[in-house]
PQR file of N, CA, C, O and H, with PARSE charges and radii, in Angstrom:
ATOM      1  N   UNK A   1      11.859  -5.312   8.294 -0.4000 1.5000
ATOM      2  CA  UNK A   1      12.256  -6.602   7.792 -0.0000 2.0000
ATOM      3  C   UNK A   1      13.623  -6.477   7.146  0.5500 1.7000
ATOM      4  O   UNK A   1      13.910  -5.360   6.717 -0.5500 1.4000
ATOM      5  N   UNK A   2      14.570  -7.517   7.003 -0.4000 1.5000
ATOM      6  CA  UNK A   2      15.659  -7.642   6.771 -0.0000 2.0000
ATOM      7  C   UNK A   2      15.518  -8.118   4.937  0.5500 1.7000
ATOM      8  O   UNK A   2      14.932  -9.154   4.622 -0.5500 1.4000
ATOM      9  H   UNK A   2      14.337  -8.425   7.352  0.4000 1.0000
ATOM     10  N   UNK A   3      16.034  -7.353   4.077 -0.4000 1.5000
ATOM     11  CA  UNK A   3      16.065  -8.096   2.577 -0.0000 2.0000
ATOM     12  C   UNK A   3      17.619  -7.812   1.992  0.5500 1.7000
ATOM     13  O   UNK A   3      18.138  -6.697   1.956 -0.5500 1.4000
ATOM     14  H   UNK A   3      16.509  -6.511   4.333  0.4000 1.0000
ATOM     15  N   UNK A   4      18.168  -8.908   1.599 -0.4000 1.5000
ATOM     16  CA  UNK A   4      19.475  -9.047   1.045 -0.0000 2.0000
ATOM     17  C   UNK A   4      20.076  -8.505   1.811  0.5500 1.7000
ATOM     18  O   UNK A   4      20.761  -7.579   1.376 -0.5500 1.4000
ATOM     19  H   UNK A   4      17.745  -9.814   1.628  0.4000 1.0000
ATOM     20  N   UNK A   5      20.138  -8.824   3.474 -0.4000 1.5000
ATOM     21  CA  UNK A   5      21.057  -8.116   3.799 -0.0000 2.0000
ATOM     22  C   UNK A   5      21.132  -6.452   4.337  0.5500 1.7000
ATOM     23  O   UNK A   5      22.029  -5.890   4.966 -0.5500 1.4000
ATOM     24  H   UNK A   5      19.582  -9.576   3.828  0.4000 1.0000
ATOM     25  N   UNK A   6      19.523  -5.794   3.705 -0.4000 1.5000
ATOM     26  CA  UNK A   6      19.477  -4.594   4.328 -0.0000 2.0000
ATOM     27  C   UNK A   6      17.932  -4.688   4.861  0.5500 1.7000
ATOM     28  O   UNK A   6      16.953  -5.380   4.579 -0.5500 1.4000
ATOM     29  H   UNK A   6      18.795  -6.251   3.194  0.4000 1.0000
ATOM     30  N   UNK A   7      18.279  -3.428   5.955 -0.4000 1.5000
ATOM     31  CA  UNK A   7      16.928  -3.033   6.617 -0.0000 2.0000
ATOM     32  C   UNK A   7      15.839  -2.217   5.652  0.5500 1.7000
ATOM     33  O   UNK A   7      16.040  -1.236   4.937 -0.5500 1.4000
ATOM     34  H   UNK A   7      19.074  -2.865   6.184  0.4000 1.0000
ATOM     35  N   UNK A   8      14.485  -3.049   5.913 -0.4000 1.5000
ATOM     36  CA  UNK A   8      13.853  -2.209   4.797 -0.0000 2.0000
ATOM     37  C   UNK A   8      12.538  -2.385   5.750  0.5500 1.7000
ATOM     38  O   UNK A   8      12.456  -3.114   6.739 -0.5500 1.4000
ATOM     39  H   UNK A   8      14.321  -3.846   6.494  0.4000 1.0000
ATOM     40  N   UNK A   9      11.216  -1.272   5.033 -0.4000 1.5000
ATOM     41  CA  UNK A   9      10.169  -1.881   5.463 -0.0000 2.0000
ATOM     42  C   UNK A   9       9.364  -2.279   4.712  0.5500 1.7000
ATOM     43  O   UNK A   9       9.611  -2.217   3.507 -0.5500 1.4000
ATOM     44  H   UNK A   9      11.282  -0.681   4.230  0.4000 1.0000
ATOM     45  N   UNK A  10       8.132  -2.818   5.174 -0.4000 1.5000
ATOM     46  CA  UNK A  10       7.667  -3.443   4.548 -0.0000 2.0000
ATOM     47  C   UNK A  10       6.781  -3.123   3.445  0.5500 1.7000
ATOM     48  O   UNK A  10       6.731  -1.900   3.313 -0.5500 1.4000
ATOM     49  H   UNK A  10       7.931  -2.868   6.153  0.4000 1.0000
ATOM     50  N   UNK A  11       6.163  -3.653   2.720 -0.4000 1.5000
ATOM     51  CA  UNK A  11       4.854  -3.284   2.016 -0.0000 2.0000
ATOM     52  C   UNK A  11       3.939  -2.301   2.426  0.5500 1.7000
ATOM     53  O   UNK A  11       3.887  -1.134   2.040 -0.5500 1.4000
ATOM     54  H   UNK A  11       6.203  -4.646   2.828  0.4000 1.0000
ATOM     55  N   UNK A  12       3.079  -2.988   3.404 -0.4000 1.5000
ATOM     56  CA  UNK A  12       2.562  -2.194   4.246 -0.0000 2.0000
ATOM     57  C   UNK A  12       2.991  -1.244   4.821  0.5500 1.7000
ATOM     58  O   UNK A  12       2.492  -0.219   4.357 -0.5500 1.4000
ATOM     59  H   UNK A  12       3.121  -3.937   3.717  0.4000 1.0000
ATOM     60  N   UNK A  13       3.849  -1.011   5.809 -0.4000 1.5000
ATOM     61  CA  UNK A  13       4.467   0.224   6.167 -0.0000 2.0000
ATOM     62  C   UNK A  13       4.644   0.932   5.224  0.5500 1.7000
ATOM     63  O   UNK A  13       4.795   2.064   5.683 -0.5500 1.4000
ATOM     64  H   UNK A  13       4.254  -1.844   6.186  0.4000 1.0000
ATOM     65  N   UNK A  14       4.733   0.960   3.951 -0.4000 1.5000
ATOM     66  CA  UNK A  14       5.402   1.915   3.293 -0.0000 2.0000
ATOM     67  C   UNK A  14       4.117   2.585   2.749  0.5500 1.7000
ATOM     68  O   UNK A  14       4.396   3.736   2.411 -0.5500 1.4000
ATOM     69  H   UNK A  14       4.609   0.041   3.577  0.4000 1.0000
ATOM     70  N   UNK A  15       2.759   2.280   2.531 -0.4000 1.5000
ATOM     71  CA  UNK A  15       1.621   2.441   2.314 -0.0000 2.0000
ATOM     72  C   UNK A  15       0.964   3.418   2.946  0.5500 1.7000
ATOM     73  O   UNK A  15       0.208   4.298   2.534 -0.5500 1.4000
ATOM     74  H   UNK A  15       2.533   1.346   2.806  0.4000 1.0000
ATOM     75  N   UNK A  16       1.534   3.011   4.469 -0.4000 1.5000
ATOM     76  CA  UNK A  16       0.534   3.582   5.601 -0.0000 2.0000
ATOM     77  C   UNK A  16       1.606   5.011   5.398  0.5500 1.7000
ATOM     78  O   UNK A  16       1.313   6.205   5.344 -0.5500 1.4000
ATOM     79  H   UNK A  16       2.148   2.296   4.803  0.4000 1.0000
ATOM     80  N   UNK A  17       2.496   4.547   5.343 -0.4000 1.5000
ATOM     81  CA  UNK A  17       3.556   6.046   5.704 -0.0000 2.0000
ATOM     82  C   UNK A  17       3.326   7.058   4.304  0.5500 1.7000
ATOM     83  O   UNK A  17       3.081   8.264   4.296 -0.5500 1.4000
ATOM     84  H   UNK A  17       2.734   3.577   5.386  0.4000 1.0000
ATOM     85  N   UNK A  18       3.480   6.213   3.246 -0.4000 1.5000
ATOM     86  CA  UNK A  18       2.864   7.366   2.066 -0.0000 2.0000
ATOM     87  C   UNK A  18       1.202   7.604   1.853  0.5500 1.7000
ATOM     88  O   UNK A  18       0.771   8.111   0.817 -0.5500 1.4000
ATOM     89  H   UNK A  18       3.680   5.233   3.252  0.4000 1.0000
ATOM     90  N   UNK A  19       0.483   7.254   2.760 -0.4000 1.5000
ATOM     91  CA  UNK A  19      -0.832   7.738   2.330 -0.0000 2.0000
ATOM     92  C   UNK A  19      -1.306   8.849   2.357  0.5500 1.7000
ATOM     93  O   UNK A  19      -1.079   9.664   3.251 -0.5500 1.4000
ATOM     94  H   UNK A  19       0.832   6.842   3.602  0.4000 1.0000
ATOM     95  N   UNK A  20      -1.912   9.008   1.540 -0.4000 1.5000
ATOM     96  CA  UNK A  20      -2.456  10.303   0.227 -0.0000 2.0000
ATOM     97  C   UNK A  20      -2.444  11.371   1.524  0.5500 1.7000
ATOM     98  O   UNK A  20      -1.854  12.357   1.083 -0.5500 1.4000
ATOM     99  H   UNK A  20      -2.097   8.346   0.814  0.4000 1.0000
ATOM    100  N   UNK A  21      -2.829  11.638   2.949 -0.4000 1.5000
ATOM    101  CA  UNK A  21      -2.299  12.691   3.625 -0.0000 2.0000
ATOM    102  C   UNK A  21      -1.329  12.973   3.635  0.5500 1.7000
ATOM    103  O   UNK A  21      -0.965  14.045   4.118 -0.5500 1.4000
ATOM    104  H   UNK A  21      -3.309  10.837   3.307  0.4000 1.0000
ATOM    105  N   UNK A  22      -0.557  12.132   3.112 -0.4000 1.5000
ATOM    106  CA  UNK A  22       1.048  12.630   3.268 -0.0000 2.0000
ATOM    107  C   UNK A  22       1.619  12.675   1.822  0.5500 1.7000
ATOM    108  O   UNK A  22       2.309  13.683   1.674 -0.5500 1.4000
ATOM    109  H   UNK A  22      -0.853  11.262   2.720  0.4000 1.0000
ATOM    110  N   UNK A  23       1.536  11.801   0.573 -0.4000 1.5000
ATOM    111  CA  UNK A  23       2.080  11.923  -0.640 -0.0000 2.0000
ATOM    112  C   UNK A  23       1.320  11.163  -1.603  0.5500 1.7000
ATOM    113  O   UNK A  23       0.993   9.977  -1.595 -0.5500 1.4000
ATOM    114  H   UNK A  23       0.975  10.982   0.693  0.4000 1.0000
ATOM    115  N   UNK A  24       1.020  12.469  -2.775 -0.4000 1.5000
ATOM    116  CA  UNK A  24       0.083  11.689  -3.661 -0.0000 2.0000
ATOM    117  C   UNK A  24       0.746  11.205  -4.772  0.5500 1.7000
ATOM    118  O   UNK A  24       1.664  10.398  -4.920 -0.5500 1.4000
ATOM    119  H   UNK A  24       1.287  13.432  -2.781  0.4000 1.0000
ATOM    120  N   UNK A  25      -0.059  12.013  -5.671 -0.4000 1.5000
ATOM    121  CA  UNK A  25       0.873  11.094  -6.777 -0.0000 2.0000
ATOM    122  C   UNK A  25       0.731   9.759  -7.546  0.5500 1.7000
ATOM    123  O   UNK A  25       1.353   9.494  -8.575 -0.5500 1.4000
ATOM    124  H   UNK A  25      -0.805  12.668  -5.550  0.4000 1.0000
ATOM    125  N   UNK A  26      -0.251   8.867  -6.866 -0.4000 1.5000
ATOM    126  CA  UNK A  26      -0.385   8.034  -6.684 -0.0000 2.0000
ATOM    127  C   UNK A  26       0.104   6.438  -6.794  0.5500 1.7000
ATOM    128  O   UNK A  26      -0.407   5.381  -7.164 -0.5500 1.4000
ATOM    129  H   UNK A  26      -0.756   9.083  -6.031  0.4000 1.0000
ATOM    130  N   UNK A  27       1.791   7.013  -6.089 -0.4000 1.5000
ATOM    131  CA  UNK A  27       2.802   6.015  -5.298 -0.0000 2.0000
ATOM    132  C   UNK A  27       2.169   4.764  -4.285  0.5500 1.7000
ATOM    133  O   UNK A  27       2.420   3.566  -4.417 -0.5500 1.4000
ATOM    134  H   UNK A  27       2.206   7.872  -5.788  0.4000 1.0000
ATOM    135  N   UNK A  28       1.295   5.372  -3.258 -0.4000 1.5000
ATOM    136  CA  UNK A  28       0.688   4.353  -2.139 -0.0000 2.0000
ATOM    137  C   UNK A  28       0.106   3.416  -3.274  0.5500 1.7000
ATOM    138  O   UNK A  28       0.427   2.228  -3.233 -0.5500 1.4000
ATOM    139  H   UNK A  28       1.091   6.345  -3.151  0.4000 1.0000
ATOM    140  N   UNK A  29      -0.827   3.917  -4.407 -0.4000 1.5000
ATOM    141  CA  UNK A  29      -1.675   2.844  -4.739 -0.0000 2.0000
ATOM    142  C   UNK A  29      -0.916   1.862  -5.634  0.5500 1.7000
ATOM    143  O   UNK A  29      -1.365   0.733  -5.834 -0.5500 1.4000
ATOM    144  H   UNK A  29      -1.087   4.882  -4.440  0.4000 1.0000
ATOM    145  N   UNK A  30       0.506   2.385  -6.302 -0.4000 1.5000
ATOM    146  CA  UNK A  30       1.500   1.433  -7.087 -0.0000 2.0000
ATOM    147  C   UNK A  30       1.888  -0.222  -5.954  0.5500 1.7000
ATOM    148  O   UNK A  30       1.742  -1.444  -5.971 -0.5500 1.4000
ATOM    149  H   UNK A  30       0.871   3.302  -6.140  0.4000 1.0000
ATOM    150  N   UNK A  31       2.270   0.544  -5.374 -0.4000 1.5000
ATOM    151  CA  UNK A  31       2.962   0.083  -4.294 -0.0000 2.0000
ATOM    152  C   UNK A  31       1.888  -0.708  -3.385  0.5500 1.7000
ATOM    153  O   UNK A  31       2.345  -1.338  -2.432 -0.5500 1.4000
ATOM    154  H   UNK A  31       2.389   1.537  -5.360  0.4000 1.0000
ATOM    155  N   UNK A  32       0.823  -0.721  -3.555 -0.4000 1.5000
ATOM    156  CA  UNK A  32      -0.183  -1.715  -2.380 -0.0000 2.0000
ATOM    157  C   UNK A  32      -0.913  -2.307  -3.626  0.5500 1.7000
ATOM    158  O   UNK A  32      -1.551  -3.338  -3.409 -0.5500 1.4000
ATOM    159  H   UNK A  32       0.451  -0.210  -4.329  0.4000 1.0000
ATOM    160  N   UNK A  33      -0.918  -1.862  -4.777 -0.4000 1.5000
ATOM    161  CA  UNK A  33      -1.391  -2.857  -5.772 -0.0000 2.0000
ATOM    162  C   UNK A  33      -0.205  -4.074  -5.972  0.5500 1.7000
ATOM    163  O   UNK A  33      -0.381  -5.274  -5.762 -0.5500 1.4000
ATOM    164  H   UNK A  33      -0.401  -1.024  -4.953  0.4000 1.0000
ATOM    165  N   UNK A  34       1.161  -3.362  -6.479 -0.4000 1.5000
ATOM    166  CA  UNK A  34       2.145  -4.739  -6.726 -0.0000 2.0000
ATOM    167  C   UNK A  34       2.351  -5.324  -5.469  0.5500 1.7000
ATOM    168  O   UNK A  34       3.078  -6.303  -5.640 -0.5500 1.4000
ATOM    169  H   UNK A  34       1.304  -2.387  -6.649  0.4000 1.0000
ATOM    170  N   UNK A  35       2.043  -5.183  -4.236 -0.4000 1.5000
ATOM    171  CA  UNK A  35       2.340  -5.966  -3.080 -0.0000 2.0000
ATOM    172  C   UNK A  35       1.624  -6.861  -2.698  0.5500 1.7000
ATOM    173  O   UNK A  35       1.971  -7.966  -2.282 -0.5500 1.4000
ATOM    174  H   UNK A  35       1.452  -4.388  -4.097  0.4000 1.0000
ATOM    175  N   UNK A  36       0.211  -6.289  -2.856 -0.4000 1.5000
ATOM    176  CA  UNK A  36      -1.228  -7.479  -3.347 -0.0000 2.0000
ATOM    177  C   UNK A  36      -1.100  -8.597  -4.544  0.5500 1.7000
ATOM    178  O   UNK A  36      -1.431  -9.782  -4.507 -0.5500 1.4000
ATOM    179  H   UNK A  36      -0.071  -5.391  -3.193  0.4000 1.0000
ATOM    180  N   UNK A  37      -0.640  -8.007  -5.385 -0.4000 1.5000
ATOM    181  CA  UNK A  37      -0.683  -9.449  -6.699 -0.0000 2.0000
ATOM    182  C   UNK A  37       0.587  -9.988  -6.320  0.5500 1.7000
ATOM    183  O   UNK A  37       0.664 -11.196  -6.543 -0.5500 1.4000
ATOM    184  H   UNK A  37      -0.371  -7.045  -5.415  0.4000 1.0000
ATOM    185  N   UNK A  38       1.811  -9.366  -5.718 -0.4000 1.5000
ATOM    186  CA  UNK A  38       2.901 -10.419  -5.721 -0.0000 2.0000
ATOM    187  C   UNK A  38       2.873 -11.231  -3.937  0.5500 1.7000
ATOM    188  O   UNK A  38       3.806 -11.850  -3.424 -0.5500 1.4000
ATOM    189  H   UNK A  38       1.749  -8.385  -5.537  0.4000 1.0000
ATOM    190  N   UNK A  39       1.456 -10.944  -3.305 -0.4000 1.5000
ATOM    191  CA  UNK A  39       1.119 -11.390  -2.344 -0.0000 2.0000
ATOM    192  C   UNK A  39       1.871 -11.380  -0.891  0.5500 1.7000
ATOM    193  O   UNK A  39       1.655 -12.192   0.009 -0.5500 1.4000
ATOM    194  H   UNK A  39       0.698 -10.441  -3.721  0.4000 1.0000
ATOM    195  N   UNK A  40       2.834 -10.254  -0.848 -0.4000 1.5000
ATOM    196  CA  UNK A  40       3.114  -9.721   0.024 -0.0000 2.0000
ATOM    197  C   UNK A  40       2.086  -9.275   1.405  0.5500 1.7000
ATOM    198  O   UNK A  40       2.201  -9.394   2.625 -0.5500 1.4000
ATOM    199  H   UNK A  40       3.009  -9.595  -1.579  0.4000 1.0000
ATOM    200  N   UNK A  41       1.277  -8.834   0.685 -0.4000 1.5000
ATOM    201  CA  UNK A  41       0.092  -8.185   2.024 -0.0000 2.0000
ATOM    202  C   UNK A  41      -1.103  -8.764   1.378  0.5500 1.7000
ATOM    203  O   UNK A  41      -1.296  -9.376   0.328 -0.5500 1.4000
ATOM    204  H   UNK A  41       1.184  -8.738  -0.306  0.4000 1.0000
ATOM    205  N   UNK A  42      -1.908  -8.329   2.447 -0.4000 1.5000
ATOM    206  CA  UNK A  42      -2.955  -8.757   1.957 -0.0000 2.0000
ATOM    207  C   UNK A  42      -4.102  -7.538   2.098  0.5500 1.7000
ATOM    208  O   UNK A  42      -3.775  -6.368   2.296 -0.5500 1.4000
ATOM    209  H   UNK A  42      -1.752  -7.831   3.300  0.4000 1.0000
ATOM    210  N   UNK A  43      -5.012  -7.830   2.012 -0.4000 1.5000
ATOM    211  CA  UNK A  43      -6.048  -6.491   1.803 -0.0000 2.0000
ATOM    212  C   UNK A  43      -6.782  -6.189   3.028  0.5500 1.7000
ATOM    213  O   UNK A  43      -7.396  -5.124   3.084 -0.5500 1.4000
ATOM    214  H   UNK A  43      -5.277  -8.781   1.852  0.4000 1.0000
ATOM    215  N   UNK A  44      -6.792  -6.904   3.900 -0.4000 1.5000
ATOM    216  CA  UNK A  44      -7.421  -6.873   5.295 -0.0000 2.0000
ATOM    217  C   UNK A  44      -5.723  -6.227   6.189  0.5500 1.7000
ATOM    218  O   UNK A  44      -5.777  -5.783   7.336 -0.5500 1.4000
ATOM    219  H   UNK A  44      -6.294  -7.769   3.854  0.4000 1.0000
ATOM    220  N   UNK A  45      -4.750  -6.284   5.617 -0.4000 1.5000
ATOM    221  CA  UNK A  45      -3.423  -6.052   6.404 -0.0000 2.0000
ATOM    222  C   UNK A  45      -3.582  -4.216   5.966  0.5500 1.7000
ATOM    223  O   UNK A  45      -3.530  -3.317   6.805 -0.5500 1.4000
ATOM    224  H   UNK A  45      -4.706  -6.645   4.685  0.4000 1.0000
ATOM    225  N   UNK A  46      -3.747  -4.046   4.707 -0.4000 1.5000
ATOM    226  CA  UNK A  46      -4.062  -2.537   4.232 -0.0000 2.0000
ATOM    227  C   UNK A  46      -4.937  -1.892   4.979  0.5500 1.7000
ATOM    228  O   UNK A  46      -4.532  -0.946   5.655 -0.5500 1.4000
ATOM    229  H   UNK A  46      -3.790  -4.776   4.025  0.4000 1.0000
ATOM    230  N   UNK A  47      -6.261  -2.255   5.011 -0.4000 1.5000
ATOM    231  CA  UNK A  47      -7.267  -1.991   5.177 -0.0000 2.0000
ATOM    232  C   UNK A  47      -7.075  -1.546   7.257  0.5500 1.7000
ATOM    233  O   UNK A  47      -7.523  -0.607   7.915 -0.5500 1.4000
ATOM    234  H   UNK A  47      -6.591  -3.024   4.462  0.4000 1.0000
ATOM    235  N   UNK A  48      -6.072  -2.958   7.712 -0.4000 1.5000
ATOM    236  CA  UNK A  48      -6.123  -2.118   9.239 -0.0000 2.0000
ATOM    237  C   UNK A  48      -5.138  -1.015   9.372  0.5500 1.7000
ATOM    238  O   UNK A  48      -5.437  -0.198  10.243 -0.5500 1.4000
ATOM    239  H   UNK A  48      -5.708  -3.721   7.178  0.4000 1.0000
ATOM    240  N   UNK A  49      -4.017  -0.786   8.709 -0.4000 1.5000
ATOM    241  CA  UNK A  49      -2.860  -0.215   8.941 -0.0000 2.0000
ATOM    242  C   UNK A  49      -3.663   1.480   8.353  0.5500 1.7000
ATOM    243  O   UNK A  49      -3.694   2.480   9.071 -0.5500 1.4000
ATOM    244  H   UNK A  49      -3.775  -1.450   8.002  0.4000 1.0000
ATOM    245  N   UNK A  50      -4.216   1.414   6.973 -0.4000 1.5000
ATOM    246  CA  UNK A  50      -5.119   2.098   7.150 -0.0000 2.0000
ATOM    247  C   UNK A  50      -6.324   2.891   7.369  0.5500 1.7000
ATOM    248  O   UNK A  50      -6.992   3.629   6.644 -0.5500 1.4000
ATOM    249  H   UNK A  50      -4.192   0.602   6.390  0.4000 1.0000
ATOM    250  N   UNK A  51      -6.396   2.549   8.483 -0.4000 1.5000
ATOM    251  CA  UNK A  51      -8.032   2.590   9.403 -0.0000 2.0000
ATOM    252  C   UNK A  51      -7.854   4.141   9.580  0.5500 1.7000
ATOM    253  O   UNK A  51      -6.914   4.680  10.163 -0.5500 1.4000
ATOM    254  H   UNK A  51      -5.854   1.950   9.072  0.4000 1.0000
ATOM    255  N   UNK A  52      -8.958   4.788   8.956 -0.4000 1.5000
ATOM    256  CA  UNK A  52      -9.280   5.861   9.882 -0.0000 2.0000
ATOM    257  C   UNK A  52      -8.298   7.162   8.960  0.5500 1.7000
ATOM    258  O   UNK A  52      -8.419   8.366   9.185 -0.5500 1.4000
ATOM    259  H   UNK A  52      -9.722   4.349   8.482  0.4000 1.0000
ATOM    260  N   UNK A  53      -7.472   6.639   8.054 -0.4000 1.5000
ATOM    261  CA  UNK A  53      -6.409   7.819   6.681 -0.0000 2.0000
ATOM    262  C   UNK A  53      -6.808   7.639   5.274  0.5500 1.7000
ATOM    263  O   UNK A  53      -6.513   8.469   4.415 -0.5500 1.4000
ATOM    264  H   UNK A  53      -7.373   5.661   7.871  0.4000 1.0000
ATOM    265  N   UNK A  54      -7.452   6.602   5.036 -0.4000 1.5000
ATOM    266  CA  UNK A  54      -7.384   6.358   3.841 -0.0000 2.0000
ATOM    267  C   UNK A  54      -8.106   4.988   3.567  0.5500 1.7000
ATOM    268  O   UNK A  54      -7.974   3.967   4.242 -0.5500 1.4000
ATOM    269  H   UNK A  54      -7.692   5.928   5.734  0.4000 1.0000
ATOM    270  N   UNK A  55      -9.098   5.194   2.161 -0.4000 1.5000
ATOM    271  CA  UNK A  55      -9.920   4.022   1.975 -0.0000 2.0000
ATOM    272  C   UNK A  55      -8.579   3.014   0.868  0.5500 1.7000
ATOM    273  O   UNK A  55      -7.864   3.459  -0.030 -0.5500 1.4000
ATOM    274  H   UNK A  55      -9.205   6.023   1.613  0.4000 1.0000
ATOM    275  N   UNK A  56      -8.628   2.277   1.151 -0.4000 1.5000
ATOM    276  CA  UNK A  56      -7.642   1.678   0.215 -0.0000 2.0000
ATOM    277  C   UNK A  56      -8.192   1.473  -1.446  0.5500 1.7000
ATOM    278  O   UNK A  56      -7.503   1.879  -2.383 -0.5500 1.4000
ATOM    279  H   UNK A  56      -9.209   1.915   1.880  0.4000 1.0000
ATOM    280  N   UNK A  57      -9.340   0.883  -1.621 -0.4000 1.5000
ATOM    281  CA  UNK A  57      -9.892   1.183  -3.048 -0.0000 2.0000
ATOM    282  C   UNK A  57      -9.419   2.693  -3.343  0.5500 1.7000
ATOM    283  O   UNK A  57      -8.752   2.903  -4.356 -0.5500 1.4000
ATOM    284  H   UNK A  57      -9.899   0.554  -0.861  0.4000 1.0000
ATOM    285  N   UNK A  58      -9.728   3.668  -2.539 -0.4000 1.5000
ATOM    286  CA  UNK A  58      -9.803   5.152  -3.137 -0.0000 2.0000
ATOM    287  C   UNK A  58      -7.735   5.373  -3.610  0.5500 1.7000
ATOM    288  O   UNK A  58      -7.246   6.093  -4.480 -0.5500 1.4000
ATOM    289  H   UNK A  58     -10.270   3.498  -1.716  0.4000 1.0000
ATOM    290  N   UNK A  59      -6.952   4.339  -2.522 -0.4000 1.5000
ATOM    291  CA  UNK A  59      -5.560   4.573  -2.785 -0.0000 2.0000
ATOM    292  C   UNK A  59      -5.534   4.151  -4.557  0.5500 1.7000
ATOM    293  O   UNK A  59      -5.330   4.773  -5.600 -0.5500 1.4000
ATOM    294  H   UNK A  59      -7.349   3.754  -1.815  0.4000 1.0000
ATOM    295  N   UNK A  60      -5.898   2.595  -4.139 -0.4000 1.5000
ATOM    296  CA  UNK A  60      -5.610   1.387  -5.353 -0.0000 2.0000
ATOM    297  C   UNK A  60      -6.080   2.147  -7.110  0.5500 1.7000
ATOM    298  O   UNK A  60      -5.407   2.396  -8.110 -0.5500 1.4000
ATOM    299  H   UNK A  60      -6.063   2.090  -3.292  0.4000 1.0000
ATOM    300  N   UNK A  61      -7.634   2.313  -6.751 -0.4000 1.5000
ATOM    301  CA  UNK A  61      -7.827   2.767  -7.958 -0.0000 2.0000
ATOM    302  C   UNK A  61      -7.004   3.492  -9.331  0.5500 1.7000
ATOM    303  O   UNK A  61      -6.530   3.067 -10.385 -0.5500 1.4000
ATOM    304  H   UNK A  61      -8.181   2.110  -5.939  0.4000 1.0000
ATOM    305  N   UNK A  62      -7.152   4.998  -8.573 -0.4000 1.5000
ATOM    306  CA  UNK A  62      -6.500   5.911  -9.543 -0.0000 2.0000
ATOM    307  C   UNK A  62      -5.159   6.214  -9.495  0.5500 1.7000
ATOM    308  O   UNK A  62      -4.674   7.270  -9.902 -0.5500 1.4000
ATOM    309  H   UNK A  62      -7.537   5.343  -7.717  0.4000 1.0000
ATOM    310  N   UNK A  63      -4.352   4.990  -8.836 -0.4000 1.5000
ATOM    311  CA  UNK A  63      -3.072   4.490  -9.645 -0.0000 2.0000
ATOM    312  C   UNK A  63      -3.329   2.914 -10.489  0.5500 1.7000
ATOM    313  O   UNK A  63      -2.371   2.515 -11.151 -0.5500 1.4000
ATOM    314  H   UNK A  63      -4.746   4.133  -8.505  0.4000 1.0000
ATOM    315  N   UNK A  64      -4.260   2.278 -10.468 -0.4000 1.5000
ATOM    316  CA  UNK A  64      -3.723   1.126 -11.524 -0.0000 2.0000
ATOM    317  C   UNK A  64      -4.996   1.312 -12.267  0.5500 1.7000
ATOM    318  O   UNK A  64      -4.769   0.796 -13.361 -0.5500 1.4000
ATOM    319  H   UNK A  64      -5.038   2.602  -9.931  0.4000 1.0000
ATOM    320  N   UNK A  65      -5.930   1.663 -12.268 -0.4000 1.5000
ATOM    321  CA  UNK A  65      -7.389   1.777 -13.348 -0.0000 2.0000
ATOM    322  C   UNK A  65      -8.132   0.716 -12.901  0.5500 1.7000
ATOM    323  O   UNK A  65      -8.770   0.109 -13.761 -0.5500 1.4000
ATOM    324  H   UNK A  65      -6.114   2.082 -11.379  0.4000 1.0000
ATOM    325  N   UNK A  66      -8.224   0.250 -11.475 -0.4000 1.5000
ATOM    326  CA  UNK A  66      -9.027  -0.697 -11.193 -0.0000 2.0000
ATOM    327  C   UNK A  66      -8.741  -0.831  -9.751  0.5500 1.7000
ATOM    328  O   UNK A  66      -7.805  -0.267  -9.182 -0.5500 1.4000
ATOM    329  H   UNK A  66      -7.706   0.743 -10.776  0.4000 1.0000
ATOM    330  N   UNK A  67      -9.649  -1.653  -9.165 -0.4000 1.5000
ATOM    331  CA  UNK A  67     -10.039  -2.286  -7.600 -0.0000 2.0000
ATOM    332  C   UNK A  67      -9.478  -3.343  -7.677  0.5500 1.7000
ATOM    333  O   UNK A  67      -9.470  -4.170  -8.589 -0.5500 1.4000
ATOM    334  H   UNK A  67     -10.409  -2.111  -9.627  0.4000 1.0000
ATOM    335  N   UNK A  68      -8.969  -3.335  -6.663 -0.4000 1.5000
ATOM    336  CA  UNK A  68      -7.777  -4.893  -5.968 -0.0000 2.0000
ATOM    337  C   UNK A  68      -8.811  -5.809  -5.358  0.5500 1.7000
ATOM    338  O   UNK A  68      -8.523  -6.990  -5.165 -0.5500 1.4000
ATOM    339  H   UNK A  68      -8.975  -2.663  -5.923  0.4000 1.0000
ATOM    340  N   UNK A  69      -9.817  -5.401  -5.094 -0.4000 1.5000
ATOM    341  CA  UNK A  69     -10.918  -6.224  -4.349 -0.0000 2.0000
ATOM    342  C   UNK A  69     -11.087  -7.624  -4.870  0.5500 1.7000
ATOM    343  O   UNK A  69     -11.923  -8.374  -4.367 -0.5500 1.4000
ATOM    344  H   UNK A  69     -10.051  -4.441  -5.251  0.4000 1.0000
TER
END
């Protein structure tokens, strides 16, 4: 997606690409929690991108102290 002018990706993509097989820390779950409340993605968009790497509650949790559900 295009923002101000630069190439970026998206919410999602950036989720699927940092998930916890690849970087913990727990960046994916910052980042798919503020994208959920500022309604960027949605939780069924998480949930397919990561099918089969990662439960998204298990991302969300133990970066914000709670379920996005």
């Amino acid at each position: 997606m295009v923002y101000d002018g630069f190439a970026v990706t998206t919410p999602v993509r950036t989720v699927a690409y940092l998930a916890p097989d690849r970087m913990g820390g727990g960046h994916p779950g910052r980042i798919a929690a503020d994208a959920l409340v500022r309604g960027l993605t949605t939780r069924h968009e998480l949930e397919s991108v990561l099918a089969g790497t990662a439960d998204i509650d298990a991302i969300i949790e133990p970066a914000t102290g709670k379920a996005m559900g």
